[in-house]
C-alpha positions as CSV (number, residue, x, y, z in Angstrom):
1,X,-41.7,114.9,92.8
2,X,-42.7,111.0,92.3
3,X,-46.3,110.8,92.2
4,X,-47.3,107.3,94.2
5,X,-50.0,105.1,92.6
6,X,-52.6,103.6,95.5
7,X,-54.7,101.0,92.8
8,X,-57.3,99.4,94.7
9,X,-57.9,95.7,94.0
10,X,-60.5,95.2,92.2
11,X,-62.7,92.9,95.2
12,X,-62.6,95.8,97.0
13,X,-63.2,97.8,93.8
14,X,-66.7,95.4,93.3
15,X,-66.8,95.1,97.5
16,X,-66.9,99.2,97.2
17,X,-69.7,99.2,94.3
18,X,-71.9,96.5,95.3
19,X,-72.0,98.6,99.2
20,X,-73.2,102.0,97.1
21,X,-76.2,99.9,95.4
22,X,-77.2,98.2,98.7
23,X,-77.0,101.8,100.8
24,X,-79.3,103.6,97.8
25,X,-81.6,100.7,97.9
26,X,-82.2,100.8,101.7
27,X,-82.2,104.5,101.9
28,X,-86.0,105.1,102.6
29,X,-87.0,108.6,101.4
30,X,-90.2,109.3,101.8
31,X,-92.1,111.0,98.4
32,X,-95.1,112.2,98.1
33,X,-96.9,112.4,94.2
34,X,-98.5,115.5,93.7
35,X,-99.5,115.6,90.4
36,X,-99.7,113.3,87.3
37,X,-100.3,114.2,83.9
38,X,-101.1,111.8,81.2
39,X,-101.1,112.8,78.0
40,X,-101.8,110.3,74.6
41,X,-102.2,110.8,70.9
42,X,-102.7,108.3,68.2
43,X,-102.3,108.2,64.6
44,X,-102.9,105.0,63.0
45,X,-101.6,101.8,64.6
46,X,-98.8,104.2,67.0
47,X,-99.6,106.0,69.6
48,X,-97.1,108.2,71.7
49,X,-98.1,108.6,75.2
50,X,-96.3,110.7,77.7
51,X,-96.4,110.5,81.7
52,X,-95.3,113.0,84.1
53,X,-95.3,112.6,87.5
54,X,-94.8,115.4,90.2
55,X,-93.4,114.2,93.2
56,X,-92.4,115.7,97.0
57,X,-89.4,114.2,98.6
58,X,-88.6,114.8,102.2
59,X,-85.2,114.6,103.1
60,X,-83.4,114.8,106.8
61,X,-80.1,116.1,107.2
62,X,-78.3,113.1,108.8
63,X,-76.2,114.2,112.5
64,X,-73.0,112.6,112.2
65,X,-71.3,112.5,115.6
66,X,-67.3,113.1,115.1
C-alpha cells in the first residue's frame, strides 16, 4: 500500500500559524488573582526574588452547532 504525501504550502503553513496566535490573543478568559506571594533575599550586591501568583480562570464550554 502507497502511502500519499498531502504537504501543505508553506503560505498556508504561515496563513495556518499566524490564525492560531491571533485566535489565542482574542480569546478573552476571564481570571481572577487570588493570591500573590513575594518572596526576596539578598546577599551582597544579588538578590533572588521570587513571585507567585495564584490565579482563577473561568472557562465556558463553547456549543458548536453541527
Amino acid at each position: 500500500m502507497m502511502a500519499t504525501n498531502n504537504k501543505k504550502p508553506l503560505s498556508r503553513c504561515l496563513g495556518e500559524f499566524v490564525g492560531h496566535i491571533v485566535h489565542a490573543i482574542k480569546t478573552d478568559k476571564p481570571t481572577r488573582e487570588v493570591n500573590r506571594t513575594v518572596e526576596e533575599k539578598t546577599e551582597g550586591n544579588v538578590t533572588l526574588r521570587r513571585t507567585t501568583i495564584e490565579e482563577i480562570e473561568i472557562t465556558q464550554e463553547d456549543i458548536k452547532s453541527d
